[in-house]
N, C-alpha and C positions, 0 to 999 in steps of 0.2 A: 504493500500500500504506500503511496507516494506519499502520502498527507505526514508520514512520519519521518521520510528518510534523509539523512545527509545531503546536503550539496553537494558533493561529490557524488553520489549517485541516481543524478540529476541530468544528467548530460542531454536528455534528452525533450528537455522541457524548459519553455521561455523564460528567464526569469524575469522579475519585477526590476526594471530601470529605471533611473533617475527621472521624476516628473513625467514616466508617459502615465497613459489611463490609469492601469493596476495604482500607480505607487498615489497618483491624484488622491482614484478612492481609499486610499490604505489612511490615506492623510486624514480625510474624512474620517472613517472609522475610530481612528485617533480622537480628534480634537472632538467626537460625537464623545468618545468614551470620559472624557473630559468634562464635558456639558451636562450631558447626563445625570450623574449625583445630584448635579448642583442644583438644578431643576427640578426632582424628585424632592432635595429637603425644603422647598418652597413651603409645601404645607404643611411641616412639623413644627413642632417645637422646641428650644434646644434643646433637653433631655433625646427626645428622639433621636434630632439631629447628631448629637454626641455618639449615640448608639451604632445609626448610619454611618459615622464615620469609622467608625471600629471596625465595622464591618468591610469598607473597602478596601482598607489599609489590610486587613486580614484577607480578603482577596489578592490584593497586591504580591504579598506573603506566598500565598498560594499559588498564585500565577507563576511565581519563579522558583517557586519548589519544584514545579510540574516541567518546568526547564530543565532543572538537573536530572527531573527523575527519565528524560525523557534522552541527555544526553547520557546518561551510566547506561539507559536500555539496551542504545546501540553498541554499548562495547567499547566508544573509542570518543571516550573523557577525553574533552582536550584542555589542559590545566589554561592557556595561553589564550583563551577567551572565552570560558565556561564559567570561570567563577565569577561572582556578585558584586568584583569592584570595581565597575565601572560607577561615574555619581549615581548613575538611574540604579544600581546593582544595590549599590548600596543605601538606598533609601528603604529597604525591607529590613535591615537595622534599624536607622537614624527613624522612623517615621514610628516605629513604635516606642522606640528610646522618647521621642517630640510627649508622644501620648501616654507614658506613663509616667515623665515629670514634668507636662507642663509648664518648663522652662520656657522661660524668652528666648535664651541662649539657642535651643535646639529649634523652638519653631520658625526663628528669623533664618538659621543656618540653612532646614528645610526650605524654607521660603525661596532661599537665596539662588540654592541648586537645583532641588527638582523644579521649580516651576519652566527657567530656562534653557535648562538640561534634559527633560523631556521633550519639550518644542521644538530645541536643537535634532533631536533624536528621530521625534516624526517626522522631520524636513530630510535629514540626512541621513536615513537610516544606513551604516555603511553596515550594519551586520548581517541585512537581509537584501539590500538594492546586488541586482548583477548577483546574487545565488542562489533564491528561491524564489519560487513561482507566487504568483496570488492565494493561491488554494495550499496552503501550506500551516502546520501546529507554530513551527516558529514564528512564520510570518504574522499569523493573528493574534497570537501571543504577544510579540512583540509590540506591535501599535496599539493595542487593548491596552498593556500594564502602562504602555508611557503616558497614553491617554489620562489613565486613573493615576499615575504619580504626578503629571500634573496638574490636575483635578484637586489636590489635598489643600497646598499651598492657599488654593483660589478658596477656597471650603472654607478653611479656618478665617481667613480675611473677610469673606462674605456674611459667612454668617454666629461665627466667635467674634466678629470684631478686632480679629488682632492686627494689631499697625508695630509692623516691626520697625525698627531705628536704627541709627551709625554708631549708639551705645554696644549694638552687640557685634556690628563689625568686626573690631581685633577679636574678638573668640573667632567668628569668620574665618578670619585670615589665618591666624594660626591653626585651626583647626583645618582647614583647608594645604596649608602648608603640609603638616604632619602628613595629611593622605597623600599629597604627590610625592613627597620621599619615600612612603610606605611603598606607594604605586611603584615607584623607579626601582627600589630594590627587588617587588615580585618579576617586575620587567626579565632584570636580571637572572631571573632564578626558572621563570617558564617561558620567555621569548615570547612574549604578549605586549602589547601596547596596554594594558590598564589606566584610566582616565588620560590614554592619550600624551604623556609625557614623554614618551622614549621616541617617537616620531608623528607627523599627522598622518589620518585617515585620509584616502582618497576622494575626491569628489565630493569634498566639504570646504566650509570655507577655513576650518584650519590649516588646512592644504594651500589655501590662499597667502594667510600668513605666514606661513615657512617658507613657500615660495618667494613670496618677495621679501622677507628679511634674514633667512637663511637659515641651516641647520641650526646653528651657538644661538642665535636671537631668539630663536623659536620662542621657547620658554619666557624667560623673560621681558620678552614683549607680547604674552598669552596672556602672562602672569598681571599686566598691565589695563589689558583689556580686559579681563576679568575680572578688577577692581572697580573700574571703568562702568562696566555693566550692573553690578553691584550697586556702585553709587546711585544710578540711574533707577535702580528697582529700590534703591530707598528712600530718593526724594519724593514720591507722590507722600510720603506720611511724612516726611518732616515735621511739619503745621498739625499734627494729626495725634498728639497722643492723647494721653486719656485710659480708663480702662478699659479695660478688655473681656471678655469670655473664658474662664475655663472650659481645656477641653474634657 
């Protein structure tokens, strides 16, 4: 049955490319999965709503457990892009870590990563674009979960009320720091790109910036524009605090 198999033994079937039809609607698919939630907790109330969020996030969970269980099936674990740390990988930690201390610290970090880094991810998917067909476990797996990791961020702002701040920036940055040295040294140990630090993806616009700034630059000038972004996703609350919702 194809709907399960490797890309590698694929060869015989279209795969999904960059912006035609397939990857349009996958896009769709995405940012539906996205909307969704958020639309359904319209008519709760936060108790509910609180409820409903557990429950995605426990889907979330799910959805990338069903990943692993589905790459051990075939035999042929690949350490070098299978495991969970990429930012979207790693938000089936971080997003229940968010929900079981209700930190500012972790919800603005969340905020920070998955909302971006999912979107990024439905645009650019480099780990299904040119390998897998439309009709594919990975393929709808994949747009589904990044759909609902960015879904969360939006969730908790819309309707907890949270307005995260440039107070929890430096945890950001350093916490963020910490993962891409972690990242570089799994690099080193299973030949994987992990969040991206050992070289850029093709057919993204990281691609873009190592291209025109060079290998050595890469980083450092990512590291820039990821502050950059940052800043940008924390000015609409500047003006905005005030309490918040627990979740």
């Amino acid at each position: 049955m194809t709907f399960f198999k490797h890309f590698t033994e694929l060869t015989f079937i279209q795969p999904v490319m960059p912006f035609d039809n397939m990857n349009i609607l996958l896009i769709l698919i995405g940012l539906a999965s996205a909307i969704i939630p958020i639309l359904i907790a319209i008519p709760l109330n936060n108790q509910e709503r609180r409820k409903a969020l557990v429950i995605w996030v426990t889907m979330i969970v799910l959805l990338e457990i069903s990943r692993q269980i589905w790459a051990l099936s075939l035999g042929r674990y690949d350490f070098a892009e299978m495991l969970p740390l990429h930012l979207c990988g790693m938000q089936v930690i971080l997003m229940p870590i968010m929900l079981k201390t209700n930190k500012r610290e972790w919800r603005t970090f969340v905020y920070l990563t998955a909302l971006i880094g999912a979107f990024a991810a439905i645009l650019f998917n480099e780990t299904i674009l040119g390998k897998y067909p439309f009709w594919h476990f990975q393929t709808l797996q994949s747009f589904i979960i990044h759909g609902l990791i960015m879904m969360v961020p939006l969730y908790d702002i819309l309707w907890f009320k949270f307005r995260p701040s440039f107070k929890e920036l430096p945890f950001s940055i350093i916490f963020m720091t910490y993962l891409g040295i972690q990242s570089f040294m799994i690099n080193l140990w299973t030949g994987g790109n992990y969040l991206f630090v050992s070289f850029a993806p093709k057919n993204t616009p990281l691609e873009w910036v190592e291209t025109a700034v060079g290998t050595t630059l890469y980083i450092p000038v990512m590291s820039v524009i990821v502050l950059m972004i940052w800043s940008l996703l924390l000015l609409p609350f500047i003006r905005k605090g005030g309490r918040h919702e627990a979740i």
